[in-house]
C-alpha positions, 0 to 999 in steps of 0.5 A: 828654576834650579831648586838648589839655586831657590834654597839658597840666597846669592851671595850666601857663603857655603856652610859645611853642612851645605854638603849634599848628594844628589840622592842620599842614601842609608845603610840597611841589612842586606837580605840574607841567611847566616850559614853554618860551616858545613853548609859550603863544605857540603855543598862543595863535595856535592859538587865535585861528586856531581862533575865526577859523575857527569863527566862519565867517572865510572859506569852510570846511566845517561840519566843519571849524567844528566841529573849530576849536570843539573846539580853541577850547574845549581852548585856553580849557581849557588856557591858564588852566594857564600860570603864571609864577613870578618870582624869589624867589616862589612859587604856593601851588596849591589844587584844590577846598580841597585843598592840591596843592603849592607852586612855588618855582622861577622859569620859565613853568609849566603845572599843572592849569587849574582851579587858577586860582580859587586860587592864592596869591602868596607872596614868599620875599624877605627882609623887615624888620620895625622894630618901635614903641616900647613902654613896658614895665617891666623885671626891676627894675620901672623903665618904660623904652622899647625898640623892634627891628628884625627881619628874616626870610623864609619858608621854608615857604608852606604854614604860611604860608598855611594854619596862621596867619590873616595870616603878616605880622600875625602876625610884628608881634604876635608880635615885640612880645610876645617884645619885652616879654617879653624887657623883664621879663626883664632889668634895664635896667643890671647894678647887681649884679654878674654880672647879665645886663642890658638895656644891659650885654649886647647880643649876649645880649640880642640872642640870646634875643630872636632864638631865643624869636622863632623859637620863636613864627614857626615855626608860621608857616613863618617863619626868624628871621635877625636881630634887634637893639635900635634904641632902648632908654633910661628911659621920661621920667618917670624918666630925670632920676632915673636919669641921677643915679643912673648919675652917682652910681655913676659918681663911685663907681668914679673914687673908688675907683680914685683912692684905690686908686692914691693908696694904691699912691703912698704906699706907695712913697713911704714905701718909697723913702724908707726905703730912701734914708735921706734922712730918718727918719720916725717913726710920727708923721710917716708918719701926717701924711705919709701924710694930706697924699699921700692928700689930694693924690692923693686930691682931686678939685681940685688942692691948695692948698700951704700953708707950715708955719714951725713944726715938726710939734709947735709 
């Protein structure tokens, strides 16, 4: 029996942290001795007097041409050793398709020579990633367009380099697939109450997409530091009929809270002037009363007065 097919059920959907090499690896420090600058200088000028000598500059011994043969041969074996590692940079060293260590400090070294066939350069630098727009459907259906900036670093180069193919390509892809999936999560706008939603919870939104994110970068070695939404809106094709709906609820809320301070008006109207005996008003005349003020403050232009000569009941 497999041992994956036994972990995990059939039927059981892919979680990002499901990610896994077939044989993990972790970034150790390659065994190595910090040089001086002298040292490579020396070792050169030793060198090129010892191919002088042994190419017959001169009048010396055979004996003596033999010896500068042997030091000419340990020179071209010693140098390939030499490595520099710039700020923010490290060497990932393999010996004979065995992982041997990583150098991460910046300063000249010297490691084994035969390392030389393969040594990869990987920047520790702080990136960014922006991110195409995509067209996806949000939770409720609606095509919208969404597009983010990510920005992250590597931290392990020996998950880097060995337990993903491309690192760089597999930050774009897994970025736009947690992007998607972060869309179907999340309705575009919260029109139900206590609703999480694209537009209404950014710092949310942004929070989830970050750590599903770093759940997918991490077989990679790679640290998540921020993430953030840099375009989000209705795809075209809707986004006429949407701007009428958000313009439609829009309408409704000032509606509302113009008829609940209208009635708050009136009610300290009629208070007021129950309590000033200015004038009674009997059922009648606080219905009509209270008609005209709603229409007034209610209104949405402002009223046209009207001269009523009669009385209430003529």
């Amino acid at each position: 029996m497999n041992p994956a097919s036994a972990r995990t059920p059939p039927g059981d959907a892919l979680e990002p942290a499901g990610f896994s090499p077939r044989r993990s690896h972790e970034q150790r420090p390659a065994q190595a001795f910090a040089c001086p600058p002298v040292v490579p200088v020396a070792v050169a000028a030793l060198g090129i007097a010892a191919v002088l000598i042994a190419l017959g500059a001169g009048e010396v011994s055979s004996g003596l041409r033999i010896a500068a043969g042997a030091v000419t041969l340990a020179v071209v074996l010693v140098g390939p050793g030499f490595v520099v590692v710039q700020p923010n940079e490290s060497r990932v060293l393999i010996l004979f398709g065995r992982y041997v260590g990583t150098l991460a400090d910046a300063r000249l070294w010297w490691v084994n020579p035969f390392t030389v066939f393969w040594r990869k350069r990987v920047s520790l630098r702080v990136r960014n990633f922006q991110s195409e727009r995509i067209k996806v459907n949000d939770a409720s259906g609606n095509p919208i367009e969404i597009a983010a900036v990510v920005v992250w670093r590597v931290t392990d180069t020996a998950k880097a380099v060995f337990d993903v193919e491309d690192f760089e390509q597999f930050v774009t892809v897994q970025s736009e697939t947690a992007l998607r999936h972060l869309a179907n999560e999340y309705p575009y706008d919260d029109y139900a109450r206590d609703t999480i939603s694209l537009r209404g919870n950014a710092d949310q939104v942004r929070d989830s997409l970050q750590a599903e994110l770093q759940t997918r970068l991490q077989t990679a070695g790679i640290e998540v530091l921020e993430t953030r939404l840099t375009h989000l809106a209705y795809a075209p094709e809707i986004a006429e009929v949407m701007l009428r709906r958000q313009q439609a609820e829009a309408i409704l809320a000032a509606r509302k809270t113009m008829v609940q301070g209208a009635v708050g008006l009136v009610h300290m109207a009629l208070a007021q002037l129950a309590d000033s005996d200015l004038v009674e008003l009997d059922a009648e005349r606080k219905a009509s009363m209270v008609a005209n003020l709603m229409v007034v403050l209610s209104g949405d232009h402002s009223p046209t007065p009207v001269i009523n000569t009669g009385s209430l009941y003529t």
